[in-house]
N, C-alpha and C positions, 0 to 999 in steps of 0.2 A: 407480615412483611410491610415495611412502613412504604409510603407510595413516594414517587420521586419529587413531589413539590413539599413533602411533610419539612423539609429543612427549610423551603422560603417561607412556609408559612412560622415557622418559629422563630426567622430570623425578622420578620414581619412584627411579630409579636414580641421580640423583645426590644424593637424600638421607641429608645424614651418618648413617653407622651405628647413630650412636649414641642418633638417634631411633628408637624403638621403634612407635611411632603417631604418626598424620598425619591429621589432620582438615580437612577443605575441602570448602569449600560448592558446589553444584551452580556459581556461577557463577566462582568462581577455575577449576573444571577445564575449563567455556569457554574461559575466560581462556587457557587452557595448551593447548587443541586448538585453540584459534580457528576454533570451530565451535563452534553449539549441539547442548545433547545431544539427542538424538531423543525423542521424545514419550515412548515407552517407557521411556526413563530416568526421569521424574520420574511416573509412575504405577502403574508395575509393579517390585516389588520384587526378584523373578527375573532382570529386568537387570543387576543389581549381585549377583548368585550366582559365587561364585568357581569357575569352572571354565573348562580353556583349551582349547577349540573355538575355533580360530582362524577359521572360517566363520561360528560361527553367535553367536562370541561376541569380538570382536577386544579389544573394552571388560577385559574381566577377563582375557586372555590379556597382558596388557601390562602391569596391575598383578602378577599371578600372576608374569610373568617376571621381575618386577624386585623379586620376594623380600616382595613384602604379600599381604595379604586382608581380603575388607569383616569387619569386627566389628561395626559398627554402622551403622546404616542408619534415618536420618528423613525420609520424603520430606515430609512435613507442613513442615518445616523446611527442605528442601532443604538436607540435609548427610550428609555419608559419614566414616565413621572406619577408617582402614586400620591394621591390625597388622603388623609383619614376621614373617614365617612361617617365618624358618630363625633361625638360631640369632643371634646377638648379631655376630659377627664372619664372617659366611659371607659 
């Protein structure tokens, strides 16, 4: 059974390279899990911490795998801005 972030992180993964950052609002990555984020997304900021605990953190282990990381983080706003974290062409 595929886990609920496996479509972010594909949809992570098929963005052209040549995009460096990727900004989207709490409700386009609904849009892309077709699920709501859980409550802890949009009140606690440590949700959106890049680190890949696949247990405790499946959310960032799918952006992390698919070559980003949060840089910026408004949840007032409900919006997230992802940086690519390897190199230009990796």
């Amino acid at each position: 059974m595929p886990g609920k972030y496996e479509p972010f992180e594909h949809f992570m993964r098929t963005t052209p390279h040549l995009v460096t950052t990727l900004t989207l609002s709490f409700d386009q990555i609904e849009l892309i899990i077709r699920s709501d984020l859980p409550r802890s997304a949009l009140t606690y900021r440590q949700w959106w911490a890049n680190q890949r605990c696949r247990v405790h953190a499946p959310q960032s282990k799918a952006w992390m795998d698919a070559g980003f990381k949060v840089d910026q983080l408004h949840l007032s706003s409900r919006f997230v801005r992802f940086s690519r974290s390897a190199g230009l062409f990796s």
